[in-house]
N, C-alpha and C positions, 0 to 999 in steps of 0.2 A: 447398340443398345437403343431403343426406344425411349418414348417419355410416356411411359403408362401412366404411372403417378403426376407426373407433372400436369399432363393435360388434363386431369379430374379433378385438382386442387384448385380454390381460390386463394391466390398467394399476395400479402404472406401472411393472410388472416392464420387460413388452416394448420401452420405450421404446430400450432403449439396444440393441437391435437393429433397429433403424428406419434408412434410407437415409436422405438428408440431405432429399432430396425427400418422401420418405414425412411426415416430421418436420411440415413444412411445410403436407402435405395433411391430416394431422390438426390442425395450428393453424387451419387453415381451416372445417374441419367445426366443433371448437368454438366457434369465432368465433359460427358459425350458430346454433350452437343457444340461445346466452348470449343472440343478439339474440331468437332464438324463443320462449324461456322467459320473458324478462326481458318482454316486450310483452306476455303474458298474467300476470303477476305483479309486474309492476313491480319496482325495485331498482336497484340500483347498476350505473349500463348502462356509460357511457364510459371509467369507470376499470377497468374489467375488460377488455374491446374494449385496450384499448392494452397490455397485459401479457399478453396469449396467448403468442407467442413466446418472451418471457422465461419463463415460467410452464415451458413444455414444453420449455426450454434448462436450468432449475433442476433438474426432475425428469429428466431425463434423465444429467447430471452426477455427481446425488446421488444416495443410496439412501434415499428415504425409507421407513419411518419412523427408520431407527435414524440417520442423518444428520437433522438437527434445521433444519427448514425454518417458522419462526416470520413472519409477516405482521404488520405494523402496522397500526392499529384493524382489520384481517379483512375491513374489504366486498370487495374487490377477489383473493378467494378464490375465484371461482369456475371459473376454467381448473383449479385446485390440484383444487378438490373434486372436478369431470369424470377426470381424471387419478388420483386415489386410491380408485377404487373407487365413488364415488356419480352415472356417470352414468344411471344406471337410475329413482334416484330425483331427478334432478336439475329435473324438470318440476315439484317437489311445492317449490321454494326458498321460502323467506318465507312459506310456506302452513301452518296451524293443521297440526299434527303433522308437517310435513315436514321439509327439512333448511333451518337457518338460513344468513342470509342473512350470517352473519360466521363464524369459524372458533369452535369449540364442542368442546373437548374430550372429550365424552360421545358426542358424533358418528362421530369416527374421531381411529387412533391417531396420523393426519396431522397431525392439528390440533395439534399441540402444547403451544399456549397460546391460550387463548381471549382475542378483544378484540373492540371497540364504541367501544372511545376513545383516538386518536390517541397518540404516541410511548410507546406502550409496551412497544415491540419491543425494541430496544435492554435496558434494563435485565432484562426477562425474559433473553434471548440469554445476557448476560453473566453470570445466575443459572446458566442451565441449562448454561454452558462450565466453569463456577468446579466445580459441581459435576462436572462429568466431568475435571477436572482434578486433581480429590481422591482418586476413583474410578479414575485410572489408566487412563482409558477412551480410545479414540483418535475419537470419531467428529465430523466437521465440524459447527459449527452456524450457520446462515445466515440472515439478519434482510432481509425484503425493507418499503423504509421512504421516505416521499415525501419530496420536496424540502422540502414545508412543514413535515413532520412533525420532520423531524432539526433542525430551526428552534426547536423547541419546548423551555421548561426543563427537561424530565424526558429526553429525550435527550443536551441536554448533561451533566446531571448521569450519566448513565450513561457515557458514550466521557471524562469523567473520570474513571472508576474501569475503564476498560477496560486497563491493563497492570495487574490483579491476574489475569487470563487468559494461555493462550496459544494459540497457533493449531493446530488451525485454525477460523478463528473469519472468517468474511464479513459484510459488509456491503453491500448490492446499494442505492444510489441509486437509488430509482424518478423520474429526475427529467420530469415533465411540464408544466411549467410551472404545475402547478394543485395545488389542496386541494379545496376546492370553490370558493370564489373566487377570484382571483389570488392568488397569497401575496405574502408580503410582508416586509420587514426587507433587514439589510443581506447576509446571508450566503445568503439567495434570491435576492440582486440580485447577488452574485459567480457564485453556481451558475448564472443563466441566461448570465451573460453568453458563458460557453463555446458556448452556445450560437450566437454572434451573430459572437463576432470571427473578421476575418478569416483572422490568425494560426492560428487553431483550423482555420477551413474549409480552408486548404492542407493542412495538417498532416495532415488528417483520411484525406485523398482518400490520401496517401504513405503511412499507416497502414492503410488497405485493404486496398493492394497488398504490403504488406509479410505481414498476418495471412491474406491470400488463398495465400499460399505455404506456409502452416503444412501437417503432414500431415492428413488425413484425419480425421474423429472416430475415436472409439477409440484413436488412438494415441497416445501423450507428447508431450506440449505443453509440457511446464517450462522446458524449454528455448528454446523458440522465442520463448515470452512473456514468459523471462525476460531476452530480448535487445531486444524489444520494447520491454519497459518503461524499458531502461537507457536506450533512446536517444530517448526521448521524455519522459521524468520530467526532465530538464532544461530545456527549452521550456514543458513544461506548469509547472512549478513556476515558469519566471518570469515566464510571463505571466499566469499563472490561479491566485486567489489560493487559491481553493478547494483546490488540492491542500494549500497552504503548511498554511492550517487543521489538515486531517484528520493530515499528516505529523507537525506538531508533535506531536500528543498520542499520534503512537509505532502510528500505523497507515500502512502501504502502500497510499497512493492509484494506483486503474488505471481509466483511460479518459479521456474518453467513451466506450462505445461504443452504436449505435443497436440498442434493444430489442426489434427482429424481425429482428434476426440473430443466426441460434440456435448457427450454431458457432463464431463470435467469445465468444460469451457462456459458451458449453459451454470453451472454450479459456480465457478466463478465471478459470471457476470453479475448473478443474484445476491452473492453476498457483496459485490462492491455496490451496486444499485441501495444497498445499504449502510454503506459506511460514509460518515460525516466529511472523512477526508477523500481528495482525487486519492487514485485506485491506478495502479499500472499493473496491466497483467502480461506478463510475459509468455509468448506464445512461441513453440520452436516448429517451422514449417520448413516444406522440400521444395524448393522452383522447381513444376515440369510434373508434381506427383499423379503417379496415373498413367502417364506417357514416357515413355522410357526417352527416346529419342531427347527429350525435354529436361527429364532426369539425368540426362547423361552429360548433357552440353547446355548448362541454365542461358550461359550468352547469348549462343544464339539463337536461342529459340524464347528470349525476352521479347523483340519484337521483330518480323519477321514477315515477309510475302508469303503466298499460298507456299502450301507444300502436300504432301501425299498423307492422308493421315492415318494408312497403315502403316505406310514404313518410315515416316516423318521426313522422306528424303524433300528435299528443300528445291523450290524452281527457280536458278540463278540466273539472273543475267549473265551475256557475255561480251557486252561492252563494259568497258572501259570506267568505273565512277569517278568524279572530282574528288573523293574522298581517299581512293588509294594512288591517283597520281600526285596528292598532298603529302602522302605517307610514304611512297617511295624515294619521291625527291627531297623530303625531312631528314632520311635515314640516309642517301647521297650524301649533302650538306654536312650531316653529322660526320660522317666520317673524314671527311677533310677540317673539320673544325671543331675540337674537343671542348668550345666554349657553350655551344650549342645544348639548350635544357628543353625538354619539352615538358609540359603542364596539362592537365585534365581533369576534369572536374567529375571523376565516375563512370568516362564516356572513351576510354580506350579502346575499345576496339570500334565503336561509332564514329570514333574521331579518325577511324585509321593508323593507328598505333604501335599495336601489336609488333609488329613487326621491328621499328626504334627499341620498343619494351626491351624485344628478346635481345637485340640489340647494345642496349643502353642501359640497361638495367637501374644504374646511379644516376644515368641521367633521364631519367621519365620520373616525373615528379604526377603522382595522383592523391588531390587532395580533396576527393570525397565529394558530397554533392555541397559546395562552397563556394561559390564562385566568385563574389568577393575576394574571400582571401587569397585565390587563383591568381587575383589581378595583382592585388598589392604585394603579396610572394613574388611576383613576376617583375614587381619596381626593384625589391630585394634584391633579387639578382643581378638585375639591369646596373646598379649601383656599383656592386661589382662588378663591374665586367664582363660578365655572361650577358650571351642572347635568347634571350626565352620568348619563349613562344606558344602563346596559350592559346588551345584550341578548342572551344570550346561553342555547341548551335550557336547560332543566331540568337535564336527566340531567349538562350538562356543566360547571353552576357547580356542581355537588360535587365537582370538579377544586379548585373555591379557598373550601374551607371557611375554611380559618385567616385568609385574607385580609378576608373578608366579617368575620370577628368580630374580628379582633385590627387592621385596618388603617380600617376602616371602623364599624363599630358602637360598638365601643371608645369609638373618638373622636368621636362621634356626628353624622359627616357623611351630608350630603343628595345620599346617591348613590343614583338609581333605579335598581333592579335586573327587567328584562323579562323574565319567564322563559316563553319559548317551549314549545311541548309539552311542558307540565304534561299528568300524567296519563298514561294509557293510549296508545300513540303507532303499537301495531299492530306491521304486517308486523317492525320492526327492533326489535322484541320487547327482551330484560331491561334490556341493555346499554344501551337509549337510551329506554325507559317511565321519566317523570319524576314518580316516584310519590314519591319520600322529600324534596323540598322544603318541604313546610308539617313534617317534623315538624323537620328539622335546622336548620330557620330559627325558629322558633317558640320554642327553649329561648335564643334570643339576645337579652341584653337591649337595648332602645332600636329595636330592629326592630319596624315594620309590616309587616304581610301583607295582602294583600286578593286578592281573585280575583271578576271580574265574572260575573255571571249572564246576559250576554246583550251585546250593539254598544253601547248607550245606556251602560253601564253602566261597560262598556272606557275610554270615553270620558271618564264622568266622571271615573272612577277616577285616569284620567293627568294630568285636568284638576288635581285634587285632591294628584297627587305631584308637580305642578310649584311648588304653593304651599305643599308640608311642609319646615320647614328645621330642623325637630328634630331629627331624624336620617335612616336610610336605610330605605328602602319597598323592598318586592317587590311585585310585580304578574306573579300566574301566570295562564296562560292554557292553553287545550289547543291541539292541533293541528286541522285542519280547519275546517268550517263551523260559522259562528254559528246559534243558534237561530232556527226559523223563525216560533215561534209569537208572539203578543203578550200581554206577562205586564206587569203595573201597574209603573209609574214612580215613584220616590218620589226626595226631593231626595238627594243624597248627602253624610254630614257623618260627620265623622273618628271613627271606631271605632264607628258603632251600625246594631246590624242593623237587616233591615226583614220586616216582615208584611207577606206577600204576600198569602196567606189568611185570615181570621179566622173560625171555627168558633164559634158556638153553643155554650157553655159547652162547650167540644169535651174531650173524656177525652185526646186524641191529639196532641202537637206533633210534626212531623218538621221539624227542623232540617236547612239543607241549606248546600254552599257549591259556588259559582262552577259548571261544567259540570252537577253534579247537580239544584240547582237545576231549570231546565228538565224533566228526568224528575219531580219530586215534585210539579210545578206540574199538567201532563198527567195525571200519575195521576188525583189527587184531585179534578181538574175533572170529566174522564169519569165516574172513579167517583163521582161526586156523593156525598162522602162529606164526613164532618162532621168538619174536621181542620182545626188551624192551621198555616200552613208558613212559614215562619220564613227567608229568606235571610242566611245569616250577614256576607255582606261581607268581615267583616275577623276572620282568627281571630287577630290581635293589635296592637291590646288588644281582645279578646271583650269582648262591648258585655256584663255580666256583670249589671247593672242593668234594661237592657231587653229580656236572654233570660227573669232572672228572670220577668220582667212576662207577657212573652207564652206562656210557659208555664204562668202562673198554677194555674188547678186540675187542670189537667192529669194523666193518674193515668202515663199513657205518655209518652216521649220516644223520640224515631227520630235516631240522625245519618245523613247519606248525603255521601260526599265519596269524587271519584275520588283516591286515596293512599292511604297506609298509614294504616291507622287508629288503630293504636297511638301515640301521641305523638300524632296531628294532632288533628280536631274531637273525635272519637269522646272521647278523652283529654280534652280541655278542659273539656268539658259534661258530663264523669263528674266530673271535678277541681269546677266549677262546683255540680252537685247537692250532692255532699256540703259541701262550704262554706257552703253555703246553705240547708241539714238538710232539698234539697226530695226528699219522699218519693216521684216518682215513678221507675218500670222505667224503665231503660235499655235500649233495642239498638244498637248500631254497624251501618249496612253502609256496607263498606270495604274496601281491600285488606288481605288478612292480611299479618303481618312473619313467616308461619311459612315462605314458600318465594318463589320470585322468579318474574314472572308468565312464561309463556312466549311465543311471538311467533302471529303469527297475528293477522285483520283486527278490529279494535276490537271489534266487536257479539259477537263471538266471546267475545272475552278478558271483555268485557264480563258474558257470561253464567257463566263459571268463575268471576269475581269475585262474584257475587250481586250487583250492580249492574245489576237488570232491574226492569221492571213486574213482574213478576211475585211476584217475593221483597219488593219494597216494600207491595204491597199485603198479602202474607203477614204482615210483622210489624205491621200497622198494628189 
């Protein structure tokens, strides 16, 4: 399908002069293009695909920008970006200088509030209302937010301070039954269930026919919806406990209704844009709608590499990822040791799970996008007995700093913490590169850190945190494929590095940890250069005895580690020379703390970082 319409439009002025059919034929054209884009750049497919409709019922309603139109974590922005002026450059999504793949402030004046990490819609919304509310300003502000997401603590702690606002203030339930896994808890298992009872499905078909009689778009709805609402808020409130929820805390609960019907939705918006109180409207939407392949399989076509986008057949790797030798060896361990829990914060099959799940069933614990309560559940267990082990990005246990030090470290339980896409993580660029891990964990007393250099190493490493009951370990890993090359083996034993290389009274040590490793090994081999290389392991406790050693007369020292380099190794082995009065140069390469990396495919980001053959060889 082409974009006949779309290319004629000035969006997203002209929307609200569009015939109801017209409306429809441009939800259709972007449909296409999200799936045409998204298969040469991969990205956030199905959650996008189910919110066209809504997306072009929003902007049609509103007046963006000065009507304040706010997305929770932002993947599922890309109907919004098509519509505010970036479809021209909308082929270049997720691409090294193009337009990102989440809402970005700096991008357009649409984006209102930039995100990357679920429920932070809400409390933004209820900023940016509070202040127009001081400001005397009259303009709507509308927070579009998942099922799972509104699940979340930092949502509720927000809709409880939502009567220090007034209206007009919206809240659009994106409910799809998904996060990226099933969601989960008790107040996702009221939300679906409207989905399901029968009560609801009569009700629905009489509500139809009743909103099919409304006038026309463009014209005053307040009324029509506001008869609507009186004669169905009594039914829905005593069968669905969901409304009871939302109404308690002083918001007008409205719907279901299904989120590719754009004038039920556009007729909704209108009458909450007038009501004195916040407004939640409940929207029921399909991940994948459009694309069957998406439809069929919401997981994994949430976010995804190219794929073929007539037959949605997917381009897999066939190496090896860090993420399912974590998963297999998980599911090993388990079966020899029925104390064994694993935890997820939404992210089971990202996390490499699945498989435990099918597995474990009682014992896989998913607690929704929470991550907080992931950690301190996780002290729970530890308490007893259990070795749990929560897996959960990088980027997203900086969600539960205070938990990790004050609920767990503190008290120096034996809870394994997985941290997934360490490092550089590509296309989904600042918001989710899990660069600041080793230095925020590092300053924690009673914490280990380690990070494997290679499968063998992964392995032991987990082997080795199932027998530490001193306190709590981290284990960072990147995203992607494991190294292909064969780099020496040595035993693995609690905090000491290992010499991979030993140089001939070598001038040079380059110290390395976990993903870099591999690059410093390659170097030095090729270059057949005369340098020691050092695999750190564990940068706490830094084997501080046996770096001394192996840097012995060394006049140079090299650190190389994908993160910030400030606080992480770079920092430790500066901290280490001078304690030590050992007189060799220092260089760091690492990522700088002076700006945040931007998105674009790894070897890219890679090179902006000075993280290359090239630059290594340069300071050696």
């Amino acid at each position: 399908m082409g974009v006949e319409l779309l290319n004629k439009l000035n969006l997203p002025q002209d929307l609200k002069r569009l015939t109801q059919s017209e409306l429809y034929q441009l939800a259709r054209e972007i449909r296409a293009q999200i799936i045409d884009v998204t298969s040469k750049n991969g990205g956030h497919l199905a959650s996008n695909l189910g919110i066209v409709e809504l997306t072009v019922a929003l902007h049609t309603a509103l007046q963006s920008p000065v009507d304040k139109i706010i997305w929770d974590v932002g993947h599922q922005s890309y109907t919004h970006k098509i519509l505010t002026g970036r479809l021209k450059d909308f082929p270049t999504i997720r691409q090294y200088g193009g337009l990102s793949g989440f809402t970005k402030r700096e991008e357009s004046p649409h984006d209102i509030f930039g995100a990357g990490h679920a429920a932070t819609s809400l409390s933004a919304a209820i900023g940016i209302a509070k202040a127009r509310d001081l400001k005397g300003e009259k303009f709507a502000v509308l927070t579009v937010i998942g099922d799972s997401s509104i699940s979340s603590g930092e949502a509720f702690e927000a809709i409880n301070n939502i009567k220090t606002i007034k209206g007009p203030f919206i809240i659009v339930l994106n409910d799809n039954e998904m996060s990226i896994s099933k969601p989960v808890g008790v107040l996702s298992d009221h939300i679906t269930s409207l989905r399901y009872n029968q009560v609801y499905r009569k009700f629905k078909k009489k509500a139809e026919k009743l909103i099919l009689k409304l006038p026309e778009i463009g014209k005053p709805l307040t009324v029509s919806i506001d008869k609507l609402l009186r004669r169905t808020k009594h039914l829905l409130i005593n069968y669905f406990k969901i409304g009871v929820i939302y109404e308690e805390f002083g918001i007008r609960y409205l719907g279901p209704i299904e989120a590719d019907n754009i004038p039920h939705i556009i007729g909704a918006i209108r009458y909450a844009q007038k009501a004195p109180e916040p407004v939640m409207i409940h929207v029921l939407s399909k991940k994948g709608q459009g694309f069957r392949p998406a439809e069929e399989d919401p997981t994994t076509y949430h976010g995804l590499g190219k794929f073929n986008p007539q037959t949605g057949e997917i381009k897999v790797s066939q190496t090896k990822s860090y993420t399912e030798v974590f998963g297999q060896t998980l599911v090993k361990e388990a079966q020899v040791n029925p104390k064994i829990v694993a935890i997820t914060a939404a992210m089971t099959d990202g996390t490499g799970l699945c498989e435990f799940q099918k597995q474990f069933p009682d014992r896989l614990v998913d607690v929704g996008i929470s991550e907080e309560h992931a950690v301190t559940f996780a002290g729970g267990l530890a308490v007893e007995g259990f070795v749990p082990v929560v897996a959960i990005y990088s980027t997203f246990m900086q969600r539960a700093y205070d938990q990790i030090i004050h609920d767990i470290a503190l008290q120096k339980l034996p809870v394994i913490f997985a941290l997934d896409r360490a490092g550089l993580v590509g296309e989904d660029g600042p918001t989710h590169h899990g660069v600041f891990d080793l230095v925020f964990l590092r300053s924690i007393p009673n914490m280990l850190i380690m990070a494997p250099k290679d499968v063998r190493e992964m392995e032991q490493m987990l082997a080795l945190a199932f027998q530490h009951k001193a306190g709590p370990i981290a284990l960072r890993y990147p995203r992607g494929a494991v190294p292909q090359n064969s780099m020496p083996e040595s035993p693995l034993l609690l905090g000491e590095a290992e010499l991979l290389i030993s140089g001939k009274n070598a001038k040079t040590t380059v110290i390395a940890i976990g993903s870099m490793v591999s690059l410093a090994y390659d170097v030095i081999l090729e270059s057949k250069l005369n340098v020691n290389l050092v695999n750190c392991r564990f940068l706490k406790p830094l084997d501080k005895a046996g770096l001394k050693k192996m840097i012995g007369t060394s006049q140079k020292v090299v650190t190389l580690e994908e993160g910030i380099k400030q606080g992480g190794l770079y920092s430790a082995v500066a901290e280490l020379l001078l304690e030590e009065k050992i007189s060799a140069t220092l260089t760091g390469l690492g990522i700088e703390d002076t700006q945040f990396v931007t998105h674009g495919a790894r070897d890219r980001l890679l090179i902006d970082c000075g993280l290359t053959k090239e630059n290594l060889l340069a300071s050696l």
